[in-house]
N, C-alpha and C positions, 0 to 999 in steps of 0.2 A: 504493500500500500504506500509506503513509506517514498518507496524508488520510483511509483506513478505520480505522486504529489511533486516529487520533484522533476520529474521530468516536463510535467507541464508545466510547472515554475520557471524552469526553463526556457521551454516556448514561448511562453507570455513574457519574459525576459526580452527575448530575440525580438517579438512583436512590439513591443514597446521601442525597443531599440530601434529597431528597424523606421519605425514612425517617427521619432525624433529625427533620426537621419534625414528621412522623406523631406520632412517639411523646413529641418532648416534648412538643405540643401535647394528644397524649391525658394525657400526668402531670398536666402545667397544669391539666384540666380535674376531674383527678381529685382534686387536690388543693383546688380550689375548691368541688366538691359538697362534699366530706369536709369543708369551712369550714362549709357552710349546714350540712350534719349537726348539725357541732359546736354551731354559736350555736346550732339550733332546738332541741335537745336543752338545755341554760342556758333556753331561754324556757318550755318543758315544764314542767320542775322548778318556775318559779316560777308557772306556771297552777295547774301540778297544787296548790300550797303553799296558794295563794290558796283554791282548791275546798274544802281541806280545812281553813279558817278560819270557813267557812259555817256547819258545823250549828252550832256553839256561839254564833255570833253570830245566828243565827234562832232559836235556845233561847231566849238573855238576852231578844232583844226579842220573845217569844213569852210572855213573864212580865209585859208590863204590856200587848199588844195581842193578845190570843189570838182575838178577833175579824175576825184581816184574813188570813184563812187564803188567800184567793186569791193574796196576793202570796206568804204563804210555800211553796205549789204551783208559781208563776213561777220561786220563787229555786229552787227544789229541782228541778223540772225542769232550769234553765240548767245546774245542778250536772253534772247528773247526763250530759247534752249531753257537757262537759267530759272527765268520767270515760270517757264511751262512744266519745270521738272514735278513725277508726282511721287520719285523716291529718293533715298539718299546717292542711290546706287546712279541713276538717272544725272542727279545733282552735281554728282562727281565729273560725269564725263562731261558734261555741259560747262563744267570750271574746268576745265582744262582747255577744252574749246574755247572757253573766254578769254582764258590767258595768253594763248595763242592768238587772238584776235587784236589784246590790246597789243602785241607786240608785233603783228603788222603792222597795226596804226600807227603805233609811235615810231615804226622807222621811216613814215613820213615825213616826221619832223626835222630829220637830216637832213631832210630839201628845202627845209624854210627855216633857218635860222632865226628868223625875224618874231618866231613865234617867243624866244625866249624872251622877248622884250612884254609880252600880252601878260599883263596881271593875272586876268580869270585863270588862263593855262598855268602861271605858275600855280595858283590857288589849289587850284583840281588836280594838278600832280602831285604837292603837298599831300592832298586829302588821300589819295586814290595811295603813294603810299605807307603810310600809314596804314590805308585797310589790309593792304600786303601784308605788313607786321602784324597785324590781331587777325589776319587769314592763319598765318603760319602759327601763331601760339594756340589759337582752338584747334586746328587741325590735328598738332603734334597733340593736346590733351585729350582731342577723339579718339587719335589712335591708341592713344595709349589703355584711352576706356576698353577699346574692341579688343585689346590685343587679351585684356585680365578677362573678357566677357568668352571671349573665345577659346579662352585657355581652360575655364572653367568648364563649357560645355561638354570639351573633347577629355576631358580627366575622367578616366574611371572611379568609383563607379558612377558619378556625377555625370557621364555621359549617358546613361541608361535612363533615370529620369528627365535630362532637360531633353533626350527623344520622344519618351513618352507623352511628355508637357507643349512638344513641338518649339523647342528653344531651335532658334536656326540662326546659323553663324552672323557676324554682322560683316560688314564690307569695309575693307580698310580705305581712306582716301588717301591715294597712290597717283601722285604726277605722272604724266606720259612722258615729260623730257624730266631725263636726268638732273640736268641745270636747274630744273625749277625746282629743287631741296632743297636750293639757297633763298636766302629772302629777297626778293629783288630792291635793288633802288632805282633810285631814280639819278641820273648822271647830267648834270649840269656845268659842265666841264666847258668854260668859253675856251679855251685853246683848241681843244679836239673839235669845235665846232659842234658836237651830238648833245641835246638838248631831250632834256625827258626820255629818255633809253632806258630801258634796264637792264644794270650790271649784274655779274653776281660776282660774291667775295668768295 
């Protein structure tokens, strides 16, 4: 009798067990997505900020190259990309697309010197970045959320639950060009003549 009592003591041990594990593993996991939430929702805001730095800075340089309508079609499509995205995953590729757009643009300024003289253009280059810097600091904080959210799902036995639960990996945001790991500036360099370019260090 003695060795049946314990042996369900036992059971109901492991059951218990078992349940605690269950559920703080599922909080753990909840509280890790609700991280990526948080950062990618901070990287939003400064995509979304940057998008809406565009028209006025395709205005300015639309007043000394009114000529090069194709790139301003490029930039205002990546825009618009931006605008339209309806996932993170979506979001990503449409900022890298944007990046590349702003950085045809601005190698139009190589041809007009005379831009660097125009207030507004310096104004919106200041602004624009700057958004570059608080792109690249939420960015590297998302990833970092995705990197522990992801790690977490794929850890045994903690992968068997967040399958069950339908935890599914999150997407890391991963530049197309290499180059763009650095933060970009902005080069206003009178000797070298290049005006609003972006460098990287």
């Amino acid at each position: 009798m003695k060795g049946v009592l314990g042996v369900i003591a036992f059971l109901l041990f492991l059951v218990i067990a078992a349940g605690i594990y269950y559920y703080s593993t599922y909080n753990k996991l909840i509280k890790l997505k609700e991280g990526v939430d948080a950062a990618w929702s901070d990287v939003d805001v400064q995509l979304k900020r940057r998008a809406d730095l565009i028209p006025n800075l395709v205005n300015t340089v639309k007043g000394y190259a009114q000529h090069e309508k194709e790139v301003f079609e490029y930039v205002a499509k990546a825009r618009a990309n931006i605008l339209n995205a309806k996932s993170p995953k979506d979001e990503i590729k449409a900022s890298n697309q944007l990046e590349g757009a702003i950085g045809r643009l601005l190698l139009i300024v190589e041809k007009y010197p005379e831009l660097k003289a125009n207030e507004e253009f310096t104004r919106l280059m200041d602004n624009l970045e700057g958004t570059e810097n608080r792109i690249a600091v939420a960015r590297k904080r998302y990833n970092d959320a995705v990197k522990a959210y992801n790690s977490a799902i794929k850890m045994f036995p903690a992968n068997l639950i967040a399958s069950k639960l339908g935890f599914k990996p999150a997407v890391y945001f991963k530049v197309e060009n290499p180059k763009d790991k650095e933060v970009p500036k902005v080069n206003f360099n009178k000797e070298s003549g290049l005006v609003g370019v972006f460098v990287y260090a």
